[in-house]
LOVOVO-52588 format. One record per residue: residue in one letter; x, y, z of N, C-alpha, C in turn. Coordinates in steps of 0.001 Angstrom, whole numbers, plus 500000, padded with zeros to 6 digits. Layout:
BEGIN
@residu->a&neast->X&nnorth->Y&nup->Z&caeast->X&canorth->Y&caup->Z&ceast->X&cnorth->Y&cup->Z
...
END
This chain:
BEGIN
@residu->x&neast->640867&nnorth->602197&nup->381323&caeast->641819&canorth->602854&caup->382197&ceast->641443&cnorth->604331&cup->382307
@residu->x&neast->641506&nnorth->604463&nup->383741&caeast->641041&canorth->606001&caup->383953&ceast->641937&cnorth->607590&cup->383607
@residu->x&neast->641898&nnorth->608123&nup->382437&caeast->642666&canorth->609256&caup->382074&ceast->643793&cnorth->609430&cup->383066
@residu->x&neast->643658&nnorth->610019&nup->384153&caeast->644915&canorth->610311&caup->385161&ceast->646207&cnorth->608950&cup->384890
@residu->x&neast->645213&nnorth->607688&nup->385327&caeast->646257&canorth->606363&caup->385056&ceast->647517&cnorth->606733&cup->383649
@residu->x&neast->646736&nnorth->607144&nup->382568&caeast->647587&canorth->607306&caup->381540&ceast->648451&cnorth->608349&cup->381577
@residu->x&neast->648231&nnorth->609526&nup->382070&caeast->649485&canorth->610579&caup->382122&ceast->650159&cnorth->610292&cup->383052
@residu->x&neast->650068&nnorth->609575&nup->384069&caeast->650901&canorth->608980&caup->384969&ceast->651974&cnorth->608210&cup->384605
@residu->x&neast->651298&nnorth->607228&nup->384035&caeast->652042&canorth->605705&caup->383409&ceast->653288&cnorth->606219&cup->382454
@residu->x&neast->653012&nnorth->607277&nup->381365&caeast->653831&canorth->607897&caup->380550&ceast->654896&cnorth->608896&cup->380866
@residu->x&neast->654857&nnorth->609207&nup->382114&caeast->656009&canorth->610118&caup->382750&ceast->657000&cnorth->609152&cup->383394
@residu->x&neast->658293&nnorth->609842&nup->383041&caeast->659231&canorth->608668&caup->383269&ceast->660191&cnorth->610026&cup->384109
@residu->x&neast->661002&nnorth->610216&nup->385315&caeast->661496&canorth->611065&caup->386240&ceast->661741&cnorth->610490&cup->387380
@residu->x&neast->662679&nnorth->611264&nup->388381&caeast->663159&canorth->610790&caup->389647&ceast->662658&cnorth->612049&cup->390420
@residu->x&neast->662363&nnorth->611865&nup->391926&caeast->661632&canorth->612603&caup->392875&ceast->663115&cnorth->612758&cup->393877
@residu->x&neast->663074&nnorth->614055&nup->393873&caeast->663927&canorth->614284&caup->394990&ceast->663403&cnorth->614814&cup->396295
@residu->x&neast->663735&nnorth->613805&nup->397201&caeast->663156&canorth->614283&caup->398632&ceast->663841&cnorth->615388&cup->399364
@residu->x&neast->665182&nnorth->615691&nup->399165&caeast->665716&canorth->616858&caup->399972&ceast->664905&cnorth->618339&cup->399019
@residu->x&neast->664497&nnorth->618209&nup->397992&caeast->664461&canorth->619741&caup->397782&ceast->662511&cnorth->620013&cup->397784
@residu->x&neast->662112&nnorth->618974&nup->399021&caeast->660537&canorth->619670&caup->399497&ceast->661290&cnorth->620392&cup->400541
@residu->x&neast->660066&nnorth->622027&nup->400476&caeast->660135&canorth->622725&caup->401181&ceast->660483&cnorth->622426&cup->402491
@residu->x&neast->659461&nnorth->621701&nup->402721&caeast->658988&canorth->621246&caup->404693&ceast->658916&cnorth->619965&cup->404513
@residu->x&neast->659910&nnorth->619110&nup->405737&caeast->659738&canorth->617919&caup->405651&ceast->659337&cnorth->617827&cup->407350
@residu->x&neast->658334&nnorth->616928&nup->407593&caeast->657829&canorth->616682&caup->408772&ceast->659478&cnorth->616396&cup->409996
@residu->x&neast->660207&nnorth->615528&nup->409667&caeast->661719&canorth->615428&caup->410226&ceast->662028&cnorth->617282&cup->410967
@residu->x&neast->662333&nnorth->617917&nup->409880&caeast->662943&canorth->619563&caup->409832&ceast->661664&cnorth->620412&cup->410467
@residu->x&neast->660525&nnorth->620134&nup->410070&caeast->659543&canorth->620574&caup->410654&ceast->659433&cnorth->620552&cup->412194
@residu->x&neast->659630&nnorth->619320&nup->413073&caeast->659628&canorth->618614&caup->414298&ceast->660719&cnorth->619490&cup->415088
@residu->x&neast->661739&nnorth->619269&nup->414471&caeast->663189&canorth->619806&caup->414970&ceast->662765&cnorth->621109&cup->415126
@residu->x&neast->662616&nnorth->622229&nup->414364&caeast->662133&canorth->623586&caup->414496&ceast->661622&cnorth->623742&cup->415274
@residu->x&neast->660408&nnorth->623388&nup->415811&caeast->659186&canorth->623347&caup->416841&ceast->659992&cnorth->623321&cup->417711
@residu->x&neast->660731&nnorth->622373&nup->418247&caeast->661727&canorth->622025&caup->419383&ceast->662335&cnorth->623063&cup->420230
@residu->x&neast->662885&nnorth->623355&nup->419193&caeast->664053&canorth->624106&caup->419420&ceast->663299&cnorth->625810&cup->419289
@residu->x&neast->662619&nnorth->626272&nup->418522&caeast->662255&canorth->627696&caup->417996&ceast->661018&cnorth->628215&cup->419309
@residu->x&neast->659929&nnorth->626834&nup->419590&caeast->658521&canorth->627354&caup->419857&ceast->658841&cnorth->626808&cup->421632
@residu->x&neast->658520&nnorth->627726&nup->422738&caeast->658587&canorth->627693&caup->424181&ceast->656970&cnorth->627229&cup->424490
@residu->x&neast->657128&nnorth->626556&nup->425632&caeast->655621&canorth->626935&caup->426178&ceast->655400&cnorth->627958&cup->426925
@residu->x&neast->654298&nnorth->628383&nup->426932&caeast->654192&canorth->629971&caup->427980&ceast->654186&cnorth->629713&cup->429516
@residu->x&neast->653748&nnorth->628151&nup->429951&caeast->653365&canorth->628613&caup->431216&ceast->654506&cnorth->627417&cup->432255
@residu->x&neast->655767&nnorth->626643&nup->431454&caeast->656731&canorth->626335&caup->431815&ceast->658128&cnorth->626724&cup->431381
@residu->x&neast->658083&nnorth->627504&nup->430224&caeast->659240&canorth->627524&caup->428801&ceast->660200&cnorth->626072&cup->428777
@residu->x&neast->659225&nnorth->625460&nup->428678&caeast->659877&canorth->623907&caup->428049&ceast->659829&cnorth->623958&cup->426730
@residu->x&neast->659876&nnorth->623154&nup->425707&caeast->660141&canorth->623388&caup->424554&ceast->658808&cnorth->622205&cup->424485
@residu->x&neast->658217&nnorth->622642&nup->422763&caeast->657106&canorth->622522&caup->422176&ceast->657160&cnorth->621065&cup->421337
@residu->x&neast->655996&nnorth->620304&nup->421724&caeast->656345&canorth->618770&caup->420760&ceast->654968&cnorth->619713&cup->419235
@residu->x&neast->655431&nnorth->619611&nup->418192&caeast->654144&canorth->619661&caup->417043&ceast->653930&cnorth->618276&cup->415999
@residu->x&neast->652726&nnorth->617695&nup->416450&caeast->651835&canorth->616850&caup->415332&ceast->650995&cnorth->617119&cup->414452
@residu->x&neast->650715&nnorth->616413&nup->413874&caeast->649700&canorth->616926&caup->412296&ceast->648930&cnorth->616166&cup->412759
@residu->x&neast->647502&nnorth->616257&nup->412715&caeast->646574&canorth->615483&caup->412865&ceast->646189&cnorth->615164&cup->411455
@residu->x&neast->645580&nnorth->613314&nup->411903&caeast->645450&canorth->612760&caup->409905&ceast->644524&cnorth->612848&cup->409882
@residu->x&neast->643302&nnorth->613631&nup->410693&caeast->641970&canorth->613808&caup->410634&ceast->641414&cnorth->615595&cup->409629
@residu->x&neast->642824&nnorth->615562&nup->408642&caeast->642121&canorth->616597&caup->408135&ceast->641070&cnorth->617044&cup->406703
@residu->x&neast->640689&nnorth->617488&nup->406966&caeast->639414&canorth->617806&caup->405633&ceast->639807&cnorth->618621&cup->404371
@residu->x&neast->640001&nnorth->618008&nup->403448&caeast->640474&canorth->618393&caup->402378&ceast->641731&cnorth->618970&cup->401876
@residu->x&neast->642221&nnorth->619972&nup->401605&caeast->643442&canorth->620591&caup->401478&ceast->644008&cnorth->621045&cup->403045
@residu->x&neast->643265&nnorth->621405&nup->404061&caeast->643562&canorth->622005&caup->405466&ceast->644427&cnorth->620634&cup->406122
@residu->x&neast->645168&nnorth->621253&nup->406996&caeast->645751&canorth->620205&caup->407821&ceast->645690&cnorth->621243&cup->409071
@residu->x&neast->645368&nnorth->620173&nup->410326&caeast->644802&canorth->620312&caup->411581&ceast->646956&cnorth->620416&cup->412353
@residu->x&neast->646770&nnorth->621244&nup->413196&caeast->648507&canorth->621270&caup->413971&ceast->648304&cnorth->620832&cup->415339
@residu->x&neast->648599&nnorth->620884&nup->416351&caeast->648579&canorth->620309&caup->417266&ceast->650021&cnorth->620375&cup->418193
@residu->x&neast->650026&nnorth->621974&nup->418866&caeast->651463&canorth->621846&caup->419996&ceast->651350&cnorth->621417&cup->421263
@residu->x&neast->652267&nnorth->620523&nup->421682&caeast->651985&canorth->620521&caup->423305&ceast->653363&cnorth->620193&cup->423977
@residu->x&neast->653419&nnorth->620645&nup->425241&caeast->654334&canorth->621357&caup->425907&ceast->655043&cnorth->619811&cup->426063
@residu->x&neast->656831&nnorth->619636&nup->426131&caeast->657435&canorth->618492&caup->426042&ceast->657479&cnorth->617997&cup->427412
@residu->x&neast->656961&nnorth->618838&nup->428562&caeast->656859&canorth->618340&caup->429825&ceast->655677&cnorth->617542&cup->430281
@residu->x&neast->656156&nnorth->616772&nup->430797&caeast->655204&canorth->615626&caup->431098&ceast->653981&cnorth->616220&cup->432647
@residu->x&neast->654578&nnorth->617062&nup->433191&caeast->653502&canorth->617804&caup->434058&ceast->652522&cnorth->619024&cup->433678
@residu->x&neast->653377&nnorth->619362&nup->432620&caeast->652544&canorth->620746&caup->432585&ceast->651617&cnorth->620122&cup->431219
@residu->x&neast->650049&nnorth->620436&nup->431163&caeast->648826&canorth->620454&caup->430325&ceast->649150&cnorth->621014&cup->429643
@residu->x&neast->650036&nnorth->622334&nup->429303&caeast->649352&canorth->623107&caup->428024&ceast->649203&cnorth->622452&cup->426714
@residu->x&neast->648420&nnorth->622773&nup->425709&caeast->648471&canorth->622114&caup->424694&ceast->647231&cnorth->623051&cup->423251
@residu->x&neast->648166&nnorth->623501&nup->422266&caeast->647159&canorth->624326&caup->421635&ceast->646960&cnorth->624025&cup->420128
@residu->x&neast->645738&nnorth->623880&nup->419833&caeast->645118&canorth->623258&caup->418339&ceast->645139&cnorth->624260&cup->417741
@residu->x&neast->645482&nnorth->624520&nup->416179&caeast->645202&canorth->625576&caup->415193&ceast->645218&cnorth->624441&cup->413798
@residu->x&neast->644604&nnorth->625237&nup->413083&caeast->644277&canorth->624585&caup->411644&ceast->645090&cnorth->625780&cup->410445
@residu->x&neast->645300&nnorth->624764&nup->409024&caeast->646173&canorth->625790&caup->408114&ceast->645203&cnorth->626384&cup->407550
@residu->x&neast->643846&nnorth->626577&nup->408010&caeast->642483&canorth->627085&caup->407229&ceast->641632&cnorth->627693&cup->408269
@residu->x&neast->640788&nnorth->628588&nup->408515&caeast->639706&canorth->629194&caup->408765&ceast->638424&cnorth->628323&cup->408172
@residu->x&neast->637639&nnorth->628447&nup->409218&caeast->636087&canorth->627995&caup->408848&ceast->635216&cnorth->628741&cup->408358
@residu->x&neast->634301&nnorth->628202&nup->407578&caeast->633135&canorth->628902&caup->407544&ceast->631821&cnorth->628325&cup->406870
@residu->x&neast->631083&nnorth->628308&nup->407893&caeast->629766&canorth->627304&caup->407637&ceast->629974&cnorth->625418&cup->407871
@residu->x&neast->630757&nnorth->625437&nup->408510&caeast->631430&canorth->624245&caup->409348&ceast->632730&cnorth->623398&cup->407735
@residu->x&neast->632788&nnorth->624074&nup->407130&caeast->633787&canorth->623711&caup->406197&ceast->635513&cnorth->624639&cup->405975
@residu->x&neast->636351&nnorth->624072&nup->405701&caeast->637521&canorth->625133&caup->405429&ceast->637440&cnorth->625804&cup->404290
@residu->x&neast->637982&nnorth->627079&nup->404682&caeast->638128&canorth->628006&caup->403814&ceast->638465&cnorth->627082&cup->402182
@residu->x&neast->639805&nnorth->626947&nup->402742&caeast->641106&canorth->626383&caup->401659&ceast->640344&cnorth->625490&cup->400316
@residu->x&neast->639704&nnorth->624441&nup->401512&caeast->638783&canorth->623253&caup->400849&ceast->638305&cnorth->623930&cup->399693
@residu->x&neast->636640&nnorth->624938&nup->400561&caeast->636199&canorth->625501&caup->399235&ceast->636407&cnorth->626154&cup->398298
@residu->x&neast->637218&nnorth->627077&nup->398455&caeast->638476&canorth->628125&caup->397237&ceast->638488&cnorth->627005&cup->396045
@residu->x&neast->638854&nnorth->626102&nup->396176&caeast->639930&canorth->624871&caup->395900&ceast->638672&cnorth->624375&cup->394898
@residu->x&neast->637693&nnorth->624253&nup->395586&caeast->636180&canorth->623213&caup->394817&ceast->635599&cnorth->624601&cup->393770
@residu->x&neast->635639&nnorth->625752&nup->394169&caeast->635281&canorth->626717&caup->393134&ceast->636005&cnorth->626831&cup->391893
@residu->x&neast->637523&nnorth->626762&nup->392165&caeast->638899&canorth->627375&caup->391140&ceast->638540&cnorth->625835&cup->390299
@residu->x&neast->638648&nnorth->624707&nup->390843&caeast->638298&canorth->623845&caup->390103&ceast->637026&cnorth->623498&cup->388922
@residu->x&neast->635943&nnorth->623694&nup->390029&caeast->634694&canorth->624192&caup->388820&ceast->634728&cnorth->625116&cup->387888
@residu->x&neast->634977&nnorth->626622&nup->387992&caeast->635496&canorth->627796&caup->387817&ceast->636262&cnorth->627448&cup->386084
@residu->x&neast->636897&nnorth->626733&nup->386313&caeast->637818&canorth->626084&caup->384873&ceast->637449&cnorth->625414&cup->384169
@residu->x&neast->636159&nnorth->624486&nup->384546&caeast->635192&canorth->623798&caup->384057&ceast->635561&cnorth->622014&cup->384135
@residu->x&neast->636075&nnorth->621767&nup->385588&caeast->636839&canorth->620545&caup->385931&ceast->636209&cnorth->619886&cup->386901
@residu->x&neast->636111&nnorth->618584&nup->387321&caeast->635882&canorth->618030&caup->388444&ceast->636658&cnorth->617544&cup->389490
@residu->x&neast->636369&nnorth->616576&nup->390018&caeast->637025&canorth->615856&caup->390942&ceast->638073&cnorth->615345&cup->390223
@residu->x&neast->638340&nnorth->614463&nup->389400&caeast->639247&canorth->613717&caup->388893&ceast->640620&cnorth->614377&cup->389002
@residu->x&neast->639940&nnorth->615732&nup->387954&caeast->641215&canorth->616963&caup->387661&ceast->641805&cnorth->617359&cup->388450
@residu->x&neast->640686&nnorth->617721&nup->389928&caeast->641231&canorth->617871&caup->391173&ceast->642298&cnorth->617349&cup->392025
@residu->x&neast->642167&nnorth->615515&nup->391987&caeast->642976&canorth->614991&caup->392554&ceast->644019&cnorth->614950&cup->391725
@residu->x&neast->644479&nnorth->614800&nup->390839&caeast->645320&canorth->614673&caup->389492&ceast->646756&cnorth->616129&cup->390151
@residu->x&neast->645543&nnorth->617274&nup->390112&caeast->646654&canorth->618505&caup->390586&ceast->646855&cnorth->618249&cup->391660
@residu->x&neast->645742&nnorth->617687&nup->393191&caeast->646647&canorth->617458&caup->394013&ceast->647886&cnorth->616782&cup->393968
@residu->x&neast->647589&nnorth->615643&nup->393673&caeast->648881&canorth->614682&caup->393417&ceast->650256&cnorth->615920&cup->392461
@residu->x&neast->650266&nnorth->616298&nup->391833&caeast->651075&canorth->616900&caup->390838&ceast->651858&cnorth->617596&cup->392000
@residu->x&neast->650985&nnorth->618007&nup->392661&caeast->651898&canorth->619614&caup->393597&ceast->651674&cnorth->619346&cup->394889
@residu->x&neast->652056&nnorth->618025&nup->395120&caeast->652137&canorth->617227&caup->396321&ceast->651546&cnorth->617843&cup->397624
@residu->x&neast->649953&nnorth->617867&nup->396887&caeast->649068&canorth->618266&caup->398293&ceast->648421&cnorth->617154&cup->398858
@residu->x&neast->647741&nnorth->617223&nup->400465&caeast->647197&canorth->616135&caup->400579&ceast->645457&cnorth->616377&cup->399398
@residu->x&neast->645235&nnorth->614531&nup->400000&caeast->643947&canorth->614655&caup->398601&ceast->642914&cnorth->615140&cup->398935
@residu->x&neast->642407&nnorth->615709&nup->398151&caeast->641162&canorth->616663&caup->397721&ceast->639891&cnorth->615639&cup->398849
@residu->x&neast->638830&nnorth->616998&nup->398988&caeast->637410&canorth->616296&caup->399738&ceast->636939&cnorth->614933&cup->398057
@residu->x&neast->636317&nnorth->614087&nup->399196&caeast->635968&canorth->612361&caup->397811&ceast->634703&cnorth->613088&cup->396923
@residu->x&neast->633775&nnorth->614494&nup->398018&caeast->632568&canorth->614397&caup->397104&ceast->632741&cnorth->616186&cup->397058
@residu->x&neast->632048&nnorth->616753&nup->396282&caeast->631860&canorth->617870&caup->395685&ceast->630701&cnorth->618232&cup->395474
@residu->x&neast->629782&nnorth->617522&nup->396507&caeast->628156&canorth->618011&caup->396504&ceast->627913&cnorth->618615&cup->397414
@residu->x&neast->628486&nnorth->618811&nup->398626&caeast->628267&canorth->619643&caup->399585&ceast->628601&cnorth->620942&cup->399434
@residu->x&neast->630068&nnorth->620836&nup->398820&caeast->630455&canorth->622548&caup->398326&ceast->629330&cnorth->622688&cup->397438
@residu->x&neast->629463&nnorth->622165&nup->396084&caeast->628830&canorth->622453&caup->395561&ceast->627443&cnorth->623564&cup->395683
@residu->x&neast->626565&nnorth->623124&nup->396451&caeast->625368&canorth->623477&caup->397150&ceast->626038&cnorth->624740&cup->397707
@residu->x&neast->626985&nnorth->624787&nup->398830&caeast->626854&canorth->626561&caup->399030&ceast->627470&cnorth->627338&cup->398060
@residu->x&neast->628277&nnorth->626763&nup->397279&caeast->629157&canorth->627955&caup->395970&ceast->627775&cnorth->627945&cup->395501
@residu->x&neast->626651&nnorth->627110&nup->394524&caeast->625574&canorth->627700&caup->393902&ceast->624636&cnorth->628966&cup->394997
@residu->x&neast->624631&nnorth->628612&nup->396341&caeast->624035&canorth->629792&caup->396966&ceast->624722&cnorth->631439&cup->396712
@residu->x&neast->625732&nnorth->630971&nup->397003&caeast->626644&canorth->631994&caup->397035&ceast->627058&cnorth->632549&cup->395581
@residu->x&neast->627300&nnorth->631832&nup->394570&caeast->626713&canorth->632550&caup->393002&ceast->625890&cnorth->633487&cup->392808
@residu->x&neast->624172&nnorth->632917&nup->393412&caeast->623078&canorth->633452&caup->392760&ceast->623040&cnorth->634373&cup->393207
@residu->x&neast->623367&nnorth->635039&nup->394685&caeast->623566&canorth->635779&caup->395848&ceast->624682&cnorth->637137&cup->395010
@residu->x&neast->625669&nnorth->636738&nup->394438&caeast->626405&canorth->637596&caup->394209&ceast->626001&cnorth->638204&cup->392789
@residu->x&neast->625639&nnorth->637129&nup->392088&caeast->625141&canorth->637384&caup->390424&ceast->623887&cnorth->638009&cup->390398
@residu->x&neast->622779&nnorth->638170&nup->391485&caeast->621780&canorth->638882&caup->391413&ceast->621903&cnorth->639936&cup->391647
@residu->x&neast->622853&nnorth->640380&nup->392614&caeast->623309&canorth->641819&caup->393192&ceast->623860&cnorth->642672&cup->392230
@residu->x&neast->624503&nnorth->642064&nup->391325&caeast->625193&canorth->642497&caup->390573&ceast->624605&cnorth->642758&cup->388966
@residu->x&neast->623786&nnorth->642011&nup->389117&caeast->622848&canorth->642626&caup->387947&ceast->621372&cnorth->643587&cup->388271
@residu->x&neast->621095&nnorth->643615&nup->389537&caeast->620580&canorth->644645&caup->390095&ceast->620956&cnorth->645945&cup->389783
@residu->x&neast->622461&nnorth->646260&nup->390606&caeast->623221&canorth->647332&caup->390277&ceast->623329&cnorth->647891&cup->389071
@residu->x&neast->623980&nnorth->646381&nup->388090&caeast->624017&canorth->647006&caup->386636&ceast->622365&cnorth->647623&cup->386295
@residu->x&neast->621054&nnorth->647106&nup->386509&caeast->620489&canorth->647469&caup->386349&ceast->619928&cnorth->648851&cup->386786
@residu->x&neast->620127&nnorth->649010&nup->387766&caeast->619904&canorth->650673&caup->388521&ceast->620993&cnorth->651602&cup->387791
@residu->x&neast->622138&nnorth->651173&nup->387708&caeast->623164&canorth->651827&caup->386717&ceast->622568&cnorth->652477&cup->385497
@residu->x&neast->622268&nnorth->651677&nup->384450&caeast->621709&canorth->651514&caup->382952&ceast->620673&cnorth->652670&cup->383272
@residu->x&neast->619860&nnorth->652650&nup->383976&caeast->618400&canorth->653215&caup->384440&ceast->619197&cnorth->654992&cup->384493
@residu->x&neast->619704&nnorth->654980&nup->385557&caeast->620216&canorth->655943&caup->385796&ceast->620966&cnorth->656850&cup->384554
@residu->x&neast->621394&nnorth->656235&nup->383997&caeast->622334&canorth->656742&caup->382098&ceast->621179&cnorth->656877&cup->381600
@residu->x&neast->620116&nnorth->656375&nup->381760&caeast->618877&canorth->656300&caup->380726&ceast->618085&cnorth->657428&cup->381045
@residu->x&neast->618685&nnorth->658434&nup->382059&caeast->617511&canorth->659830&caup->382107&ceast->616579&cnorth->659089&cup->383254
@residu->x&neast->616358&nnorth->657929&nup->384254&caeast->615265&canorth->657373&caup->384620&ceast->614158&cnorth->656939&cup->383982
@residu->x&neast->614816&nnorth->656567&nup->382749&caeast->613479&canorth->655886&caup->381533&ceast->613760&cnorth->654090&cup->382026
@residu->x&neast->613106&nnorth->653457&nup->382662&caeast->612875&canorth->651792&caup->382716&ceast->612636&cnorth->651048&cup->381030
@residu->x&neast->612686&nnorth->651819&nup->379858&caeast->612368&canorth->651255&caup->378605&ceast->613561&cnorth->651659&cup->377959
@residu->x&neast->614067&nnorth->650468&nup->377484&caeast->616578&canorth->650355&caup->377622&ceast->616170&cnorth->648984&cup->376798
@residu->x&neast->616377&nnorth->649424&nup->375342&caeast->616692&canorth->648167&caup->374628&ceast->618504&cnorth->647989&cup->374561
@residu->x&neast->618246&nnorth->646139&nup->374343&caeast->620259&canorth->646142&caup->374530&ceast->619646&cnorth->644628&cup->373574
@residu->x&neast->621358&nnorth->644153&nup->372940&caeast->621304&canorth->643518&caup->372524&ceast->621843&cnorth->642033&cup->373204
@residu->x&neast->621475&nnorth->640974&nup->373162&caeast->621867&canorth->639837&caup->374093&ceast->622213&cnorth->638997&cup->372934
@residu->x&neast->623393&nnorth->637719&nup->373348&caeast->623859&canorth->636728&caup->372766&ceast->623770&cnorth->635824&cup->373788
@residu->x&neast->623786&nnorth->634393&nup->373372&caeast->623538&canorth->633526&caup->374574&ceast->623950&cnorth->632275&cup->373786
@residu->x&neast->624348&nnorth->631190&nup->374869&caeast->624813&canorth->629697&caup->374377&ceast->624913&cnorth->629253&cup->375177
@residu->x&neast->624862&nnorth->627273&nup->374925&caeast->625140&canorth->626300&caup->375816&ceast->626659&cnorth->626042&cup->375217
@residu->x&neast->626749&nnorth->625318&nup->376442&caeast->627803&canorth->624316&caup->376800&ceast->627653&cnorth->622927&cup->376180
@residu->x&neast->628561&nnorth->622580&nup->374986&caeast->628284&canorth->621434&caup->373893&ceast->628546&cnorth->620395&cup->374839
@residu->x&neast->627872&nnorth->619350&nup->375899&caeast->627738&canorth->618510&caup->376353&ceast->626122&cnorth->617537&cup->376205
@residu->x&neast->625952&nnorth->617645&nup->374729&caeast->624555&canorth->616929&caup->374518&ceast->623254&cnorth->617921&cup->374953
@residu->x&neast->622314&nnorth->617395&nup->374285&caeast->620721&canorth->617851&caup->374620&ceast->620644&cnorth->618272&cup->375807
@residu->x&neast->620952&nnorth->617742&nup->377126&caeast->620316&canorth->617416&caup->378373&ceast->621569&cnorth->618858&cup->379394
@residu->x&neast->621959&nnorth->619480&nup->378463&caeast->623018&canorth->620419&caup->379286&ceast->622892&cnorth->621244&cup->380050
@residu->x&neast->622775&nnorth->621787&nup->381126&caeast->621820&canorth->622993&caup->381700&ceast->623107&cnorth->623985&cup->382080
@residu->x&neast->624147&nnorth->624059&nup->381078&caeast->624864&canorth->625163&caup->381510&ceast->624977&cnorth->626350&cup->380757
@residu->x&neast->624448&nnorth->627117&nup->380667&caeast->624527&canorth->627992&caup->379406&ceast->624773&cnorth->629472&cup->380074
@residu->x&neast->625120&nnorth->630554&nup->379265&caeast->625432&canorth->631673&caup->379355&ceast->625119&cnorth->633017&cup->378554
@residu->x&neast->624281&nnorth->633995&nup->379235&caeast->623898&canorth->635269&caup->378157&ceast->624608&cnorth->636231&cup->378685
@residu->x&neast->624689&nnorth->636977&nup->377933&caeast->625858&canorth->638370&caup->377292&ceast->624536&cnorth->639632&cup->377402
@residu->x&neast->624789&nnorth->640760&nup->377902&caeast->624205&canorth->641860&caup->377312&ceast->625727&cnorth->642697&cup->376667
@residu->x&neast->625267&nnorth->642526&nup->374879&caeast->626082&canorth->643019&caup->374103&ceast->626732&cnorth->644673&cup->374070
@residu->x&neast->625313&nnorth->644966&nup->374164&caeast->625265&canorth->646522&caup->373453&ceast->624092&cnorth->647084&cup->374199
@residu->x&neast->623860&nnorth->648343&nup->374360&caeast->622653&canorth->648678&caup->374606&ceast->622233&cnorth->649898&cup->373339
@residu->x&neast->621218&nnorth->649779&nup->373036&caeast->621057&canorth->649993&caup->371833&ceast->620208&cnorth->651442&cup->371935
END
């Protein structure tokens, strides 16, 4: 039995539906009544599209008149690099803690989001771009920094500590420290 199954199985509680924030019902009604169209002021129909990607959900207004076209798409996320923002935040904070997918869906479910992207290899791949990108820059700097305290001497002994990640022989996650500079 898969871990999640068991903290599940062992919680015993009642779900109350009136005290979610937004219920699609109250949601609908609002739109109605609150949002005009611009180019009849009829009042606004809003759908969720179930075509959305990961944590983002796709909106969808269109005008309640049956003649007039208008009709305007927005998403609860920004793009970037043909993925949502939200999504990837979400796949970092998760790694970031040292968690996967499982953990992922587990908190979705907990804090009644929709479910998480199925794979984590695509983020994956640009958060590692985007790591090395930021972690090189940044030890650049520190390095021009150090240099600079050092009178412009390039010869800066420091002391380093370093370790893996206890997941067997085959681990490739490890981490070094510059301690001290000596």
């Amino acid at each position: 039995m898969p871990r999640s199954r068991k903290v599940f199985k062992k919680r015993k509680g009642t779900f109350f539906k009136g005290r979610n924030i937004t219920s699609s019902s109250n949601s609908k009604l609002d739109a109605d009544n609150d949002v005009q169209c611009k180019k009849c002021d009829n009042g606004m129909d809003m759908q969720i599209l179930k075509n959305n990607s990961g944590l983002a959900i796709s909106f969808v207004l269109k005008c309640c008149s049956l003649k007039c076209p208008y009709r305007v798409e927005f998403s609860s996320s920004d793009y970037h690099e043909e993925t949502k923002i939200a999504t990837t935040r979400y796949v970092y904070a998760i790694r970031s803690i040292g968690r996967g997918a499982e953990a992922g869906r587990m908190f979705c479910a907990l804090m009644i989001l929709p479910q998480p992207p199925t794979r984590f290899a695509p983020y994956n791949k640009k958060l590692l771009n985007a790591v090395k990108l930021v972690s090189e820059e940044t030890m650049q700097k520190a390095t021009q920094e150090a240099v600079l305290e050092n009178g412009s001497n390039n010869n800066i002994a420091v002391a380093v500590d370093g370790t893996w990640q206890i997941r067997g022989y085959s681990s490739l996650n490890g981490v070094v420290t510059v301690t001290s500079k000596l």
